[in-house]
Each structure stands twice: as structure tokens, then as C-alpha cells.
LUMLUMTOR-438706 format. One record per residue (C-alpha): x, y, z. Coordinates in pm, whole numbers, always signed. Each point is the difference from the previous one (the first is absolute). Example, Ala and Ser with C-alpha at 12.3 -4.5 7.8 and 13.67 -1.06 7.14 Angstrom:
2
<pt east="+1230" north="-450" up="+780"/>
<pt east="+137" north="+344" up="-66"/>
//
This chain:
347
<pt east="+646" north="-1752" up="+328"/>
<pt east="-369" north="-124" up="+89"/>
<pt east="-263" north="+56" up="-336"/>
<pt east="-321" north="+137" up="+160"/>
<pt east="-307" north="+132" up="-265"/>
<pt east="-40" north="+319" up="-165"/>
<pt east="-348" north="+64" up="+183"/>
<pt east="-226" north="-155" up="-286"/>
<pt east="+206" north="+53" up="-281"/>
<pt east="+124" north="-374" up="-29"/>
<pt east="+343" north="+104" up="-33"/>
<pt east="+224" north="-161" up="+288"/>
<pt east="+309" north="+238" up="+111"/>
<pt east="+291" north="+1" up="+247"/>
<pt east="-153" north="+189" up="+344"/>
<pt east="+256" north="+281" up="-44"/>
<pt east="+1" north="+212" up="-345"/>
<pt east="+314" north="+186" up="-91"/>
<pt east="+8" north="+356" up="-51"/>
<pt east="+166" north="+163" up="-310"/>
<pt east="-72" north="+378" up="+1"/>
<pt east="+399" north="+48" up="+85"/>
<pt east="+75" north="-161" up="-330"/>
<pt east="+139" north="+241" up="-231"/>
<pt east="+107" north="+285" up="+195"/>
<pt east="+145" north="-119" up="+393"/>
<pt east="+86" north="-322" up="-210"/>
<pt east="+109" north="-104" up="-278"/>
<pt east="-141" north="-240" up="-272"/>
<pt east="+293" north="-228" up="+128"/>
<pt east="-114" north="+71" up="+350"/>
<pt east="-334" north="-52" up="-68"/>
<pt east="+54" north="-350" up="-175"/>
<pt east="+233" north="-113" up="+289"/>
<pt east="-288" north="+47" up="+254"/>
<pt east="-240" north="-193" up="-269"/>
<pt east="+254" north="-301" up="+14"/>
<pt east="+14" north="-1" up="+351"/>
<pt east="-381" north="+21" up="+21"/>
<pt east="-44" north="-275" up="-239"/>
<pt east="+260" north="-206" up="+177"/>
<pt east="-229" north="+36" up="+330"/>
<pt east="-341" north="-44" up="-210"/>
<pt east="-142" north="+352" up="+40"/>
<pt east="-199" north="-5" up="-334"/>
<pt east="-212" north="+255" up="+37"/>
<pt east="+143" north="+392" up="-59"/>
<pt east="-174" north="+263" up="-44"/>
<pt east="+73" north="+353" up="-217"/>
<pt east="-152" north="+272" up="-188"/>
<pt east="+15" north="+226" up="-328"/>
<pt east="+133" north="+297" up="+224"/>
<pt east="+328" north="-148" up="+180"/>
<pt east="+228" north="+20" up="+107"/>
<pt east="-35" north="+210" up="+257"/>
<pt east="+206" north="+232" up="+232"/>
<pt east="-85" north="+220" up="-142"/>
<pt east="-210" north="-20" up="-248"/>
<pt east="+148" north="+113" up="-326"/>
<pt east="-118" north="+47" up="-411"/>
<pt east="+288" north="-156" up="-132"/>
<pt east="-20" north="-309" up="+218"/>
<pt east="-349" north="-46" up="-28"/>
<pt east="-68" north="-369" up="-165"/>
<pt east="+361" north="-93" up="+174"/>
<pt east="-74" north="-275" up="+253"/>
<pt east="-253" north="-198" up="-262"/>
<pt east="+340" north="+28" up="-274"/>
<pt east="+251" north="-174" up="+282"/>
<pt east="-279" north="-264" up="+48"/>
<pt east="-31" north="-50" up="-360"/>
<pt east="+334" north="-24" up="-78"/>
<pt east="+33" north="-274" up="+233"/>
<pt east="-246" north="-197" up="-143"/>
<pt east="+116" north="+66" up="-370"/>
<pt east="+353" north="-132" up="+124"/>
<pt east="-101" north="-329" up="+292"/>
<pt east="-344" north="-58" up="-136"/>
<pt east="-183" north="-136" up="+238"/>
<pt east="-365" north="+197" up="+18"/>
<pt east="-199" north="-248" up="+71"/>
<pt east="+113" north="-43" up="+343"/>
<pt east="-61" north="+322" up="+146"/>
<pt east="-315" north="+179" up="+102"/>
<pt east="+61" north="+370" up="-123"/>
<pt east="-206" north="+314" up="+107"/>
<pt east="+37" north="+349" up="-184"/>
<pt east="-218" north="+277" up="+42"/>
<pt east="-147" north="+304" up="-215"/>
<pt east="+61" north="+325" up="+183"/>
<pt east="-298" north="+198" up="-30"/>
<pt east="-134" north="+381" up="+95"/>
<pt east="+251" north="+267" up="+124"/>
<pt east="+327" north="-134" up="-96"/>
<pt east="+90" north="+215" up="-346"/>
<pt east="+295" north="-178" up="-40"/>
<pt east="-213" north="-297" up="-138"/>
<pt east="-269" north="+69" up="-286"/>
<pt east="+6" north="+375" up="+128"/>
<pt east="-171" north="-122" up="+355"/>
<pt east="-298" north="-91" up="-180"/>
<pt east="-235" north="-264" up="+156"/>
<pt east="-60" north="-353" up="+16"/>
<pt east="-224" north="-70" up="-310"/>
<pt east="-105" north="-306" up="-230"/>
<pt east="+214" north="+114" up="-259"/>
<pt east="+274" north="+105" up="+210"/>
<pt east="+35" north="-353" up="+140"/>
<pt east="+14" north="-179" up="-295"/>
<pt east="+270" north="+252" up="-123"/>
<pt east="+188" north="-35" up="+313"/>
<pt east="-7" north="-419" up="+22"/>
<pt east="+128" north="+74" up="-368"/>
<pt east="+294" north="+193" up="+110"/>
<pt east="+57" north="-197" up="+271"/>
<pt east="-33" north="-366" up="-157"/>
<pt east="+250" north="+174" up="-282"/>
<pt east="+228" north="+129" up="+321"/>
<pt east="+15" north="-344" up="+158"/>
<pt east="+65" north="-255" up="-276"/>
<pt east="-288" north="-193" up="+47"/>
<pt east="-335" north="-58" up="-127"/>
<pt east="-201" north="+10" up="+294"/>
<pt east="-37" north="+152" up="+317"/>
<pt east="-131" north="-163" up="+346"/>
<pt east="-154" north="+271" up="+234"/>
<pt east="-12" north="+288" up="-193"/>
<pt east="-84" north="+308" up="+305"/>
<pt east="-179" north="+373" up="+6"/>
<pt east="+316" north="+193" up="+150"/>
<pt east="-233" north="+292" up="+134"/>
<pt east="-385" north="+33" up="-21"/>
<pt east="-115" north="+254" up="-239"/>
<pt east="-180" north="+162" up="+298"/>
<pt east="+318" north="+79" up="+238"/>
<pt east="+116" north="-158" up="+303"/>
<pt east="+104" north="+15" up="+373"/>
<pt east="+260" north="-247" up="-41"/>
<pt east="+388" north="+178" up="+35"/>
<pt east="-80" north="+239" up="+285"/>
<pt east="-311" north="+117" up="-183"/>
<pt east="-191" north="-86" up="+270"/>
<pt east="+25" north="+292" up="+219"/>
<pt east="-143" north="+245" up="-218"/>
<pt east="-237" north="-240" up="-247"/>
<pt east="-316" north="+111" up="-75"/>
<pt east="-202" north="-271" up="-194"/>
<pt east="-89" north="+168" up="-355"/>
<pt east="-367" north="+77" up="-97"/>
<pt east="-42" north="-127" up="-288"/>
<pt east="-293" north="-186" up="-118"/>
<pt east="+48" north="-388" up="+39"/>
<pt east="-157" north="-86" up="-303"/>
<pt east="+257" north="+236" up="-183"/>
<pt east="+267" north="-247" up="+182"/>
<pt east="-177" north="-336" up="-67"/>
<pt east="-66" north="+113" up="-364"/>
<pt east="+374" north="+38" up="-24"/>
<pt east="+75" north="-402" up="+214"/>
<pt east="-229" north="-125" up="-254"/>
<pt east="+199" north="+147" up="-269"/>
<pt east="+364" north="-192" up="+179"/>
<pt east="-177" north="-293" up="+64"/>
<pt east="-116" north="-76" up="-395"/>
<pt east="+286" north="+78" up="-103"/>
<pt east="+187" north="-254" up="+247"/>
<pt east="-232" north="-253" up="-64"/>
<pt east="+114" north="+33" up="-361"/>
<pt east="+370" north="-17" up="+81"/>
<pt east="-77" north="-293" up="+196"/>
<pt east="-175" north="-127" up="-261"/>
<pt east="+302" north="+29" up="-258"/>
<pt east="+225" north="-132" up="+254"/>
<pt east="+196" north="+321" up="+50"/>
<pt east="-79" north="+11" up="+377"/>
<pt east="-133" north="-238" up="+273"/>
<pt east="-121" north="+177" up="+288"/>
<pt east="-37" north="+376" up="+42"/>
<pt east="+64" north="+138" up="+344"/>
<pt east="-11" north="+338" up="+228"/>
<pt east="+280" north="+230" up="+176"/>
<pt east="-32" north="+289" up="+254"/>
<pt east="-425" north="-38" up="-19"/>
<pt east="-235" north="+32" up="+257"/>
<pt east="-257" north="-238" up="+141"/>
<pt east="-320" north="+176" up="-175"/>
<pt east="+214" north="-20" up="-340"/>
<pt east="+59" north="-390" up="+17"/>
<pt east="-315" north="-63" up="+147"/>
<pt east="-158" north="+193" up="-331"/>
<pt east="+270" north="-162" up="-222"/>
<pt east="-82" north="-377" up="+92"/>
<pt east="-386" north="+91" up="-20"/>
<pt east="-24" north="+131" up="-321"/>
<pt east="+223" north="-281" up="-111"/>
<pt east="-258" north="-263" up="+138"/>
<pt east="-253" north="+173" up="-135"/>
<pt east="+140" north="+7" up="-375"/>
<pt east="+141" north="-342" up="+29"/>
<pt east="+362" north="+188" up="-58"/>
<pt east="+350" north="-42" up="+158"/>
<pt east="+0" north="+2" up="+395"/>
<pt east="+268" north="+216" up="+165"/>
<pt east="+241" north="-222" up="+99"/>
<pt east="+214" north="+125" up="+259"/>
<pt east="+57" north="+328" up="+147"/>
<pt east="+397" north="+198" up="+21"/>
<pt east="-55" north="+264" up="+312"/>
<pt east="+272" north="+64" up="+223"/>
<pt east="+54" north="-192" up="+355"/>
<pt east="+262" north="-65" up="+262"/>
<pt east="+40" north="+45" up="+341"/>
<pt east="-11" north="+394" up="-18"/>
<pt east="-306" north="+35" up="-253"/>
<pt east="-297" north="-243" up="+118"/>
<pt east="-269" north="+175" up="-187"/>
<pt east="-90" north="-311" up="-120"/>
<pt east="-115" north="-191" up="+325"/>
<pt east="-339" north="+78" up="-2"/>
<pt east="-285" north="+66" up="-270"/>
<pt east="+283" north="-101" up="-278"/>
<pt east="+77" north="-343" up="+231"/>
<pt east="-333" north="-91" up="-5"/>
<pt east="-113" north="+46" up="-366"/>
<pt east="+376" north="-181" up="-82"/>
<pt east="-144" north="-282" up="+148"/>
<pt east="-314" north="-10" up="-66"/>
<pt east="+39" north="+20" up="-358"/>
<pt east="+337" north="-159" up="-31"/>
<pt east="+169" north="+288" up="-116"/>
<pt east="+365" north="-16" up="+150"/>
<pt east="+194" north="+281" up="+77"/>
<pt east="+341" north="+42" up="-205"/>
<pt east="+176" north="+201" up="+256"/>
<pt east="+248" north="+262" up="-121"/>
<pt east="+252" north="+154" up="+239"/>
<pt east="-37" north="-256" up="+272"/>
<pt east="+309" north="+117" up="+134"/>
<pt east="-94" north="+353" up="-23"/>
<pt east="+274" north="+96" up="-304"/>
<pt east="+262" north="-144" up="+246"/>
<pt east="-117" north="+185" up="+349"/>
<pt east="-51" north="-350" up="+152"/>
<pt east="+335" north="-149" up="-69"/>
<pt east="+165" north="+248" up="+209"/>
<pt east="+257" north="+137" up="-230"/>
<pt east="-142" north="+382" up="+10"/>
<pt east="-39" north="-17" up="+380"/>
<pt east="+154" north="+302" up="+119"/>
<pt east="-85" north="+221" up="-306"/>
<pt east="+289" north="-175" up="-213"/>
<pt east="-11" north="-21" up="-354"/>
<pt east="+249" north="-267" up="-147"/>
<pt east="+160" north="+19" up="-277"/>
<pt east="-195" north="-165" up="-249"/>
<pt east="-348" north="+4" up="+159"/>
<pt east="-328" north="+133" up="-101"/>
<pt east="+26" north="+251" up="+231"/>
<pt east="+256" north="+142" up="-229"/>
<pt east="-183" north="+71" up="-284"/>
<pt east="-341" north="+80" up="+194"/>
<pt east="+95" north="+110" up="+323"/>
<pt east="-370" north="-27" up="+141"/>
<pt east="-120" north="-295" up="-115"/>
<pt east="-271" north="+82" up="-102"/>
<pt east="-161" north="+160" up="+250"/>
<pt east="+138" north="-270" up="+277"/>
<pt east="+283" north="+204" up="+181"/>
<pt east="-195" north="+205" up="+264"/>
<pt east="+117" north="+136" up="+334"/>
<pt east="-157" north="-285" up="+183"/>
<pt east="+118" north="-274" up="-216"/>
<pt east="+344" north="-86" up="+131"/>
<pt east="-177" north="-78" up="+316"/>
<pt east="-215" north="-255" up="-120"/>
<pt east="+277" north="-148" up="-180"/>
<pt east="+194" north="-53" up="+280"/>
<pt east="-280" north="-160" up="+210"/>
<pt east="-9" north="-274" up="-278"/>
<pt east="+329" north="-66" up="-36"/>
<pt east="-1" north="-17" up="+393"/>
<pt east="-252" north="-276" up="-46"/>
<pt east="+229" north="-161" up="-246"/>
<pt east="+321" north="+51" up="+193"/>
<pt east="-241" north="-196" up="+336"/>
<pt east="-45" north="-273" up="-159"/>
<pt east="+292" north="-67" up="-242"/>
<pt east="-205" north="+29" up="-298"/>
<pt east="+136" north="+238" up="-303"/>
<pt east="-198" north="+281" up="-33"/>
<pt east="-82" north="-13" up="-340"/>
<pt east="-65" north="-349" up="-23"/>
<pt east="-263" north="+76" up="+301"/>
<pt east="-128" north="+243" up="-173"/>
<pt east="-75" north="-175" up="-341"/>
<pt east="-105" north="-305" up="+214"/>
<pt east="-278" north="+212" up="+211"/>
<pt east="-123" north="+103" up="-348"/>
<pt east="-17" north="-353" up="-182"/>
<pt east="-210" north="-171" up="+323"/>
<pt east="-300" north="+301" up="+36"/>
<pt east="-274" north="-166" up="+80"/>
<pt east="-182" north="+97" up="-403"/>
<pt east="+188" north="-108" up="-355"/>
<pt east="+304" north="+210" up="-30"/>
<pt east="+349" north="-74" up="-181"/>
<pt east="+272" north="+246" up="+53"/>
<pt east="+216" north="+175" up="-250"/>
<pt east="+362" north="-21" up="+29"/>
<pt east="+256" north="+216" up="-146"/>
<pt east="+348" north="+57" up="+57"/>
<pt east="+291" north="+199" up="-127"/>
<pt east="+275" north="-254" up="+51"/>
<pt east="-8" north="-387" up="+11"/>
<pt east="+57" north="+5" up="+391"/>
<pt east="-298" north="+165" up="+0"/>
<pt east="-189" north="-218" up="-205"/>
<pt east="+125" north="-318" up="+166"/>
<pt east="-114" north="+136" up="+357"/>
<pt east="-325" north="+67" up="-120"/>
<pt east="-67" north="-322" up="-147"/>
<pt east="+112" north="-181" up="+286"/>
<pt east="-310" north="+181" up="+199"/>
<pt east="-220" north="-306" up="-169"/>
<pt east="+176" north="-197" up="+298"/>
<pt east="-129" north="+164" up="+249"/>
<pt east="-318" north="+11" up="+193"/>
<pt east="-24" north="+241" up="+295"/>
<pt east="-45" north="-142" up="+404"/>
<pt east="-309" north="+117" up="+158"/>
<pt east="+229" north="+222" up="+211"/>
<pt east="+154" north="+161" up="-308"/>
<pt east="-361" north="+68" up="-139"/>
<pt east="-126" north="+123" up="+367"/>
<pt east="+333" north="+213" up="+59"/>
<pt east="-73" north="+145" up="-413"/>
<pt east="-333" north="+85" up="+118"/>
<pt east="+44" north="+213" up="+268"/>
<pt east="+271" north="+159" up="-168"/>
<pt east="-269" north="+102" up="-317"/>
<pt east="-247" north="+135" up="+335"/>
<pt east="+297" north="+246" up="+54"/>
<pt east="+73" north="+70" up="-338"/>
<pt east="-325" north="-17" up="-207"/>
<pt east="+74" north="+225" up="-328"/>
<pt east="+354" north="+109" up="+31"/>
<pt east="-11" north="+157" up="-359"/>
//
């Protein structure tokens, strides 16, 4: 698996990161550790988590879950130093973590705390803002958002407040980059200005969602990802598993995230069965598999961008991996294109 950077963080990982959310509830710890070996075998280093998996759904008693599997494996193979690990705190509006409450200087340090405690180790890499404190459009938000009125310096008094404080877990080590998820332009660009101004930690990368069916990404967000070198960790690059093919036809297989959230967030829509099929159409044309075309479109955009891979069985996980062979024909990428002029925003 090719290294590339972490945008200006220093830290070198594999161009795919492995997903975890799963862990704990669709898998098992034993599950979970299998697809860690197997990731590790193929030099993935870099995975990614957060305080509030695992998910589908999202539960009280589970929450913490995914961070314990990952722990355990490092308390029983060792081994730490050679992975790249991302967690997140969760933030405003989910009360199944700190009662919803928001993204603070002392709720950071509490929750790198919990998590370093949660994950066996005494440091974390890329330590990420799960949700801004002021809302988002990301997860089908977009059709009804309405950008909140309140004052900015109310906001950037509260950015100063995370940034001290993660310039002083830096400082003691506990951390090494701190990052964003599900933000907006105007945040980052606010985020990486105040941190230049205070001579505090730069957002390193940004976690928003992108695959062939959710491209809210390519424009304002493309150009300030490479402009400032802020990569895109892209979750759900196969659309929860729309893109593989294996729900075409409304099925739900046993097993599947469909089965414990039948919408996918959001993605099942009348119109999105119809999109699906043009891709896999594409796929089918030119012998390609459709998720490894998929995870391949998202890997070569032309701005910094390193997909997310998950997986519920090893089969899975070994597909997806095997996407860092590929790079897409000209006719592939001309044939995706007009396919995304048909089907611009299918959910």
C-alpha cells in the first residue's frame, strides 16, 4: 500500500484508512481484530474512529465500543507505533455523549482522556471535531439548512478556546494533529486563520462524506483542500454499500447495514436505485468491479483526498483494499462523468 502525507502534519500513512464504526455491534471484537490483521498484513496504517461508535445504530451502552476492540488489540499484539490512529470527540446534539453538549476546551481534553484510556495508548495522531458546534448540512441536512445567526465572534471566542487547549495536548504529547469532520468551508477557513494568527495547531485534515452519489465536495471544499493542503478523509465512499451493488433491487441481505438502519442514513431515496444501476453499468462496460471503481474515482480527484474503507466481512475488506491497484481509463472517467450529469444529487 503506497505511504502518501497527512497534508502538513508530517505523519506519512497508507492512501486508504480503514473504517471501524462497525466494531462492536455488526462485528465483533474478534471480527474487528481479524480485519486489523488483514489491514496490517496489506500496510493500511492509518484507521480512523471515534468516542461515539460503533454505529448502526447508535446506542448508550455501546458508546466507547469501537476505541475498546482497538485497544484490546494493542494491549494483546503491541505494536502502536506503527499505525496512524484517528478518534474523534462527538460534539453538540448527540445526548448520548456528555448529554449533547458542545465541543469545548475542557471537553476535549476530557474526551482525548477517555479516549487515550479507551485505546491503550498514550497518544493520539489526528485527534477530529465530529460535528461543529454551529450545525451542519452534511447527512441530508442540506436541503433544509439554514446557516445559524449567531455572532462570529461568539464562535471564534469558542475556536480559540479548542485551539489552546490542543496546543496544550500537543504540547504534553497526548495528541499530534487535531482535525475536522462534517464542517463547512467558512468553518475551516476561520479554523486555520485563527490558528495562524495565535501561532496554535493547524487543522489538519477534514472527515466529510464523498463518493460517487454525494459530490458536495467538488467545488468551494476542492479548492480550499488544495490550497491549504487540507485532505479530505472521505467517509462512505461507497455510499454505506449502495455502490457495490448488493442492495440493487431494494434487497437487504442478511447481515447488512441496511438491516439495522434501513435508510442509510438518509441515502435510500426513490431515485437512488437508478443511479446505482447506471454505475454499476459503467462497471459491468468495462470489466471493472464496481466498488473498486468507485473507491478508485475517489482516491485520484484532482485535490488531496484519502478514502475510508470499511467492511463487515474480510471479503469485503480485501476488495476494497485491492482498489489501491487501480487507476481508472479516461473512458471510465468520461463514461462516470456523464453518468454524475444524469444523476447529480441522488440523495
Amino acid at each position: 500500500m503506497k505511504q502518501i502525507p497527512l497534508g502538513s502534519t508530517g505523519l506519512m500513512v497508507s492512501e486508504y484508512c480503514l473504517g471501524t464504526m462497525t466494531w462492536g455491534s455488526q462485528n465483533t471484537e474478534s471480527e474487528g481484530h481479524d480485519q486489523i490483521a488483514m489491514a496490517l498484513e496489506h500496510e493500511v496504517n492509518f484507521w480512523d474512529t471515534a468516542e461515539m461508535y460503533p454505529t448502526n445504530p447508535v446506542r448508550a451502552e455501546t458508546i466507547g465500543g469501537t476505541e475498546k476492540v482497538i485497544g484490546n488489540w494493542f494491549a494483546r499484539n503491541g505494536g502502536r507505533d506503527k499505525v496512524v490512529l484517528a478518534t474523534k470527540i462527538t460534539g453538540e446534539g448527540n445526548g448520548f455523549v456528555r448529554d449533547g453538549a458542545p465541543v469545548t476546551g475542557a471537553n476535549l481534553r476530557e474526551a482525548v482522556e477517555a479516549s487515550l484510556g479507551r485505546l491503550k495508548t498514550d497518544y493520539i495522531d489526528l485527534f477530529q471535531l465530529h460535528w461543529p458546534n454551529r450545525g451542519s448540512y452534511h447527512f441530508r441536512k442540506r436541503w433544509t439548512y439554514a446557516p445559524q445567526t449567531t455572532a462570529p465572534e461568539v464562535i471564534f471566542a469558542n475556536m480559540t478556546d479548542v485551539l489552546q487547549t490542543a496546543g496544550e495536548l500537543v504540547a504534553e504529547g497526548k495528541i499530534r494533529a487535531i482535525g475536522l469532520s462534517n464542517e463547512s468551508v467558512w468553518g475551516a477557513t476561520n479554523w486555520v486563520r485563527l490558528a495562524a494568527a495565535m501561532n496554535l495547531p493547524r487543522m489538519a485534515a477534514v472527515q466529510n462524506e464523498y463518493s460517487l452519489l454525494c459530490r458536495q465536495f467538488d467545488t468551494d471544499w476542492a479548492e480550499f483542500a488544495a490550497m491549504e493542503n487540507m485532505p479530505l478523509l472521505a467517509f462512505s465512499p461507497l455510499a454505506a454499500g449502495l455502490l457495490t451493488g448488493k442492495y440493487a433491487g431494494g434487497v437487504i441481505p442478511d447481515g447488512t447495514r441496511r438491516v439495522y438502519t434501513p435508510e442509510l442514513g438518509g441515502r435510500v431515496t426513490p431515485q437512488v436505485f437508478e443511479a446505482v444501476a447506471a454505475y454499476l453499468g459503467v462497471a459491468a462496460r468495462h470489466g471493472l468491479n464496481p466498488a473498486q471503481m468507485a473507491l478508485s474515482f475517489v482516491r485520484h480527484r484532482p485535490f488531496p483526498v484519502i478514502p475510508i474503507i470499511g467492511a463487515s466481512n474480510l471479503e469485503q475488506l480485501r476488495t476494497n483494499i485491492a482498489a489501491a491497484d487501480l487507476v481508472l481509463s479516461e473512458e471510465v472517467l468520461a463514461d462516470i462523468d456523464t453518468t454524475h450529469r444524469h444523476f447529480p444529487a441522488p440523495f
